[in-house]
C-alpha positions in Angstrom: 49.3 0.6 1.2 48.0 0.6 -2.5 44.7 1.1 -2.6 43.6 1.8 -6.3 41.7 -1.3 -6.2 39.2 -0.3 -3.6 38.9 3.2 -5.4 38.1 1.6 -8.4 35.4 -0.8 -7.6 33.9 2.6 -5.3 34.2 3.8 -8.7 33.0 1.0 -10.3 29.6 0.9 -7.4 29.4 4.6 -8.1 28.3 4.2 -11.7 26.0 1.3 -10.9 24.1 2.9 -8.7 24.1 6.2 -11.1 22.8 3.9 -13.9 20.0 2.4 -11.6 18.8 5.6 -10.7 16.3 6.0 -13.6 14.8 2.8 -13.8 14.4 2.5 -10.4 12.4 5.8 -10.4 10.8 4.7 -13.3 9.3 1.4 -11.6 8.3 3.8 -8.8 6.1 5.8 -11.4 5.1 3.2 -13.4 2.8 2.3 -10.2 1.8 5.4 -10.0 0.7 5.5 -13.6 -0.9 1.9 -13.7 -3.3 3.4 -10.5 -4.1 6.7 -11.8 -5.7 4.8 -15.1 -7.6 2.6 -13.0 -8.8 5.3 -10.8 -10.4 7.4 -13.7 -13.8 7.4 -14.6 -14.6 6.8 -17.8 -18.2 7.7 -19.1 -20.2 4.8 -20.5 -20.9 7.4 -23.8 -19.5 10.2 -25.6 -19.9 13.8 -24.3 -19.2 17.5 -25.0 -17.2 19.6 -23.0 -18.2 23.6 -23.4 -15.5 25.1 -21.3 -15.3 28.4 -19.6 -15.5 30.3 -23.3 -18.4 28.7 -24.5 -20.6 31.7 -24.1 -17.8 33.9 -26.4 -17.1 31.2 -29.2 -20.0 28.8 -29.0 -17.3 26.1 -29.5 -17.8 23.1 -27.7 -15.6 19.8 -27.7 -16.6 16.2 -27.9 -14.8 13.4 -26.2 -15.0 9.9 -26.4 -15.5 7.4 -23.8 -12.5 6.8 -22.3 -10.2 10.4 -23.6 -8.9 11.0 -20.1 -7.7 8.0 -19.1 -6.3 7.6 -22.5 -4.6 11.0 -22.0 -2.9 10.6 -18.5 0.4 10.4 -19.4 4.2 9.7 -17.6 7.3 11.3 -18.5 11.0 11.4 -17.1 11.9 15.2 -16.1 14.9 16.0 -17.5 14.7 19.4 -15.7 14.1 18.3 -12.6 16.5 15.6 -12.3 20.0 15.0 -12.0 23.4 13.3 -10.5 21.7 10.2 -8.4 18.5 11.5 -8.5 15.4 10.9 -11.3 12.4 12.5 -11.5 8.8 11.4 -13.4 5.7 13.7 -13.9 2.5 12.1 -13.9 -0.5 13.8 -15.0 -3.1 13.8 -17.9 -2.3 15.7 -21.2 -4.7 19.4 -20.7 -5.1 20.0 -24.4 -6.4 16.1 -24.9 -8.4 16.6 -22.4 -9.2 20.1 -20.9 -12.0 19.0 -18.5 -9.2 16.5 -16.2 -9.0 19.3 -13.9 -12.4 19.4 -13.5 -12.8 15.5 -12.8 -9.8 15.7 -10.4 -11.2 18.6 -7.8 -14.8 19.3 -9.0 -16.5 22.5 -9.9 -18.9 24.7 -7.8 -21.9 22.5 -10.2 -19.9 18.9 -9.9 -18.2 16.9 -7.6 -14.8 15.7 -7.4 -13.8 12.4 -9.2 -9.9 12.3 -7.9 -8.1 9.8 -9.6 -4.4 11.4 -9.5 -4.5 12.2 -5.5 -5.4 8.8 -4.7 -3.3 7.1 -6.9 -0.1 8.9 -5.6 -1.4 8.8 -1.7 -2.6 4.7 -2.3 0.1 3.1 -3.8 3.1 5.3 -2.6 4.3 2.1 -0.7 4.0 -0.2 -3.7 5.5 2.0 -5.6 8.8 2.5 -3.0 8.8 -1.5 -2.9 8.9 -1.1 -6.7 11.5 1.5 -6.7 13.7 -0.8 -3.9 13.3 -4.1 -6.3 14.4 -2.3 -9.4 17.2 -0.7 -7.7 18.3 -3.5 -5.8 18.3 -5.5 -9.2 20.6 -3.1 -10.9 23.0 -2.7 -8.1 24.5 -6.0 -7.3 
């Protein structure tokens, strides 16, 4: 029985379903992404931010309207990915905007704005579906 034919086209589905691996994951995020800007507050003015070493340096920061949501950010993980698997971080850029942590849990003074949480836990079947279409579309 000669059955080089069937290896190659296992071969040939093998590196389809490789190549799908990052887009798919990247549709997945994408959601992700698209929810965590909608979720952000954005101030209706500009505003300082004094930070924890304000007292030292007397330096204070001043953000626009807008700053985090313009700084959340997605990016494919090289580090943490690999053979049939593909990873995205989604987060806000800290040195853009230093005060996101403080919007995503609260201080002892402010209350928690989430915007990341919710996005992840609210759309986490969307963004499967999303995954699932992308993949499917790639793999024929």
């Amino acid at each position: 029985m000669d059955t080089s034919g069937f290896v190659s086209a296992l071969r040939k589905k093998a590196g389809e379903i490789q190549a799908a691996t990052r887009p798919a994951a990247q549709a997945g995020a994408q959601v992700i992404y698209d929810q965590a800007r909608l979720n952000v507050p954005v101030s209706s003015g500009a505003h300082f931010f004094y930070g924890t070493s304000y007292q030292k340096t007397g330096k204070r920061y001043f953000f626009s309207p807008g700053n985090l949501r313009n700084s959340i950010y997605q990016v494919y993980s090289k580090s943490n990915s690999g053979e049939n698997k593909a990873t995205y971080h989604i987060s806000w850029n800290h040195t853009k905007a230093p005060y996101g942590f403080m919007v995503e849990f609260g201080t002892s003074r402010a209350p928690a704005h989430p915007f990341l949480g919710p996005a992840i836990h609210d759309k986490q079947d969307v963004a499967a579906a999303a995954m699932k279409t992308k993949f499917l579309g790639l793999v024929k």
